[in-house]
N, C-alpha and C positions, 0 to 999 in steps of 0.2 A: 621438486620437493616431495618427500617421498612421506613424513610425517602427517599423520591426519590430526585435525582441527576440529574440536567439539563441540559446536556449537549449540546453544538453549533458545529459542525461539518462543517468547513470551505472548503463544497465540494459541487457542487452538480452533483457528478457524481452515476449516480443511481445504477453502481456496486458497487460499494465501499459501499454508504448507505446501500443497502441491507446486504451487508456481515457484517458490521457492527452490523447491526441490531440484526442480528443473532450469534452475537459474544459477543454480552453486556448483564451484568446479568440485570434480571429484575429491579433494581431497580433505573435504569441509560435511563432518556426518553431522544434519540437522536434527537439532531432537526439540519437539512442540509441545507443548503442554498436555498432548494427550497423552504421549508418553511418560510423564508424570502421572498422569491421573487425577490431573488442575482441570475440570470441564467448566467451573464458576468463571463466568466472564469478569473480565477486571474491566476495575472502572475508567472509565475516562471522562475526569472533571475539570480538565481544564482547557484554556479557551485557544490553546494553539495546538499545533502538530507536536511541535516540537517538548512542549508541555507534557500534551497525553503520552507521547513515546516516555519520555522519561517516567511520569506513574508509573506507567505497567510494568518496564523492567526494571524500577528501582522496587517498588515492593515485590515481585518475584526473584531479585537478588538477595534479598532479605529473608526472604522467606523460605528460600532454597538455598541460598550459601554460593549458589553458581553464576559465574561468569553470562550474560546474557543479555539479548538484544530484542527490543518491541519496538512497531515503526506504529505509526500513524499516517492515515494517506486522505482525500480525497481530490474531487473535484471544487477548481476554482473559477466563475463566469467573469468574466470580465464587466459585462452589459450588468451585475447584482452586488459588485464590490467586492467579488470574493465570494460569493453565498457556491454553491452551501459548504464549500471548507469545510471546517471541524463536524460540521452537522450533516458532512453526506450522505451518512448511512441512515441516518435520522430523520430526514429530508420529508419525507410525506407521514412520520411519525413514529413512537416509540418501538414497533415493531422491524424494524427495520428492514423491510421487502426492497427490492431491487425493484423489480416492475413497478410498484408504485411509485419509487424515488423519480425514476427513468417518466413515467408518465406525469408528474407534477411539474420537472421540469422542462419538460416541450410545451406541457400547457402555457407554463411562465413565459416561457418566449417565443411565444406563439405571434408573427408576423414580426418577431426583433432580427433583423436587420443586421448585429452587431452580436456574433456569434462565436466571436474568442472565447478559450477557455485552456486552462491550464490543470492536469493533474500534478500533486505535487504529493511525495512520499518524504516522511522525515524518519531516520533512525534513529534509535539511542540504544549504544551499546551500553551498559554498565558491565566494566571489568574491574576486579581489585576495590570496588569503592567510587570508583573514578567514573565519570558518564564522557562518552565521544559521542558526537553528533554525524547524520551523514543524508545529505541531502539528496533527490533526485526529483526533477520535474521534467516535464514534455509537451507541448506548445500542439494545439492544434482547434477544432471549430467542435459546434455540436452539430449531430448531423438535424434534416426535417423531422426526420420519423426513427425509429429503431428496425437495426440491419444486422442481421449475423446471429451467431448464436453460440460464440464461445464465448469464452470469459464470464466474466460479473460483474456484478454493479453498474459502473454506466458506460461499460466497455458497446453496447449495443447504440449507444448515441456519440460518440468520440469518434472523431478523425484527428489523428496525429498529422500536421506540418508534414509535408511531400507525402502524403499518401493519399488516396480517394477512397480507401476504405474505413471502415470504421475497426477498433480494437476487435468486435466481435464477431468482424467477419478475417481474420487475420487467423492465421494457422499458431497456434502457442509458440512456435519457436520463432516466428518474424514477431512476434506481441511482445515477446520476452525480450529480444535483442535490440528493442528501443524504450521500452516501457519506464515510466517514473520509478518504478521498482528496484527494475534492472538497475536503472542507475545509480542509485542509494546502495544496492548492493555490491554492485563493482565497488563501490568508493571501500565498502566496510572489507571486502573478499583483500583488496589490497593493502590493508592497515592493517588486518589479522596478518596477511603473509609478509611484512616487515617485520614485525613485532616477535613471531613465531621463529 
């Protein structure tokens, strides 16, 4: 398929573009809110994934007239019910530092035993008016301490299911080709190129 695919990317947070970037086949040119020149963070006031993806690309479809998609992600613990889910980035407070996030949660489960945890990314295209959903998660432990040094957020405490490493000691291209992302994206890369 030789036609390129336009995509609007309701983020301008420069991790996430990048890995993006790097996760979309060529024939898919992502354009991010900085390419706009939207640098005001959109809100996210609601209490699920699936929720916040829908705010941010339904008032940036609105607001720009274009076709476009905003995901929502975090970390889910098993041993916390779920915490901190919608509140990962928020996790040690309204600033939303990684090291800190990363460091409140070993403290929390410091000697827990019960060390499941799932990332889970939700999309929400809005096209035409219409919102599509697209889910990815990836199963794996937290690690004792923080390892690695690529990635973000709680990429330095995660072990994905058959690996011994953590996301942040993983080269971006083994991170990218299992990541909760990845997955959410494949599903979307595939319904654009039906559709297309």
């Amino acid at each position: 398929m030789s036609d390129t695919i336009e995509l609007l990317f309701a983020s301008a947070n420069p991790h996430k573009i990048s890995e993006l970037r790097k996760i979309l086949p060529g024939h898919i040119r992502l354009l991010s809110l900085i390419d706009l020149q939207h640098l005001k963070e959109l809100e996210e006031t609601q209490s699920t994934f699936e929720g916040n993806a829908r705010q941010k690309s339904t008032f940036i479809h609105k607001k720009y007239g274009k076709n476009c998609f905003a995901d929502d992600s975090g970390l889910e613990v098993e041993v916390l019910n779920g915490a901190p889910g919608v509140y990962s980035a928020r996790f040690a407070g309204e600033e939303k530092n990684d090291a800190n996030n990363v460091n409140k949660l070993l403290q929390v489960l410091e000697g827990e035993a019960n060390r499941k945890a799932n990332f889970r990314t939700v999309i929400c295209l809005m096209r035409n008016g219409e919102a599509f959903f697209f889910e990815g998660v990836v199963y794996g432990q937290i690690a004792m301490e923080n390892r690695g040094k690529s990635g973000f957020g709680y990429d330095p405490i995660f072990i994905p299911d058959g690996f011994d490493k953590t996301f942040a000691e993983m080269a971006s291209e083994e991170k990218n080709s299992i990541s909760h992302r990845a997955l959410a994206v494949g599903k979307l890369v595939d319904f654009l190129t039906k559709i297309n």
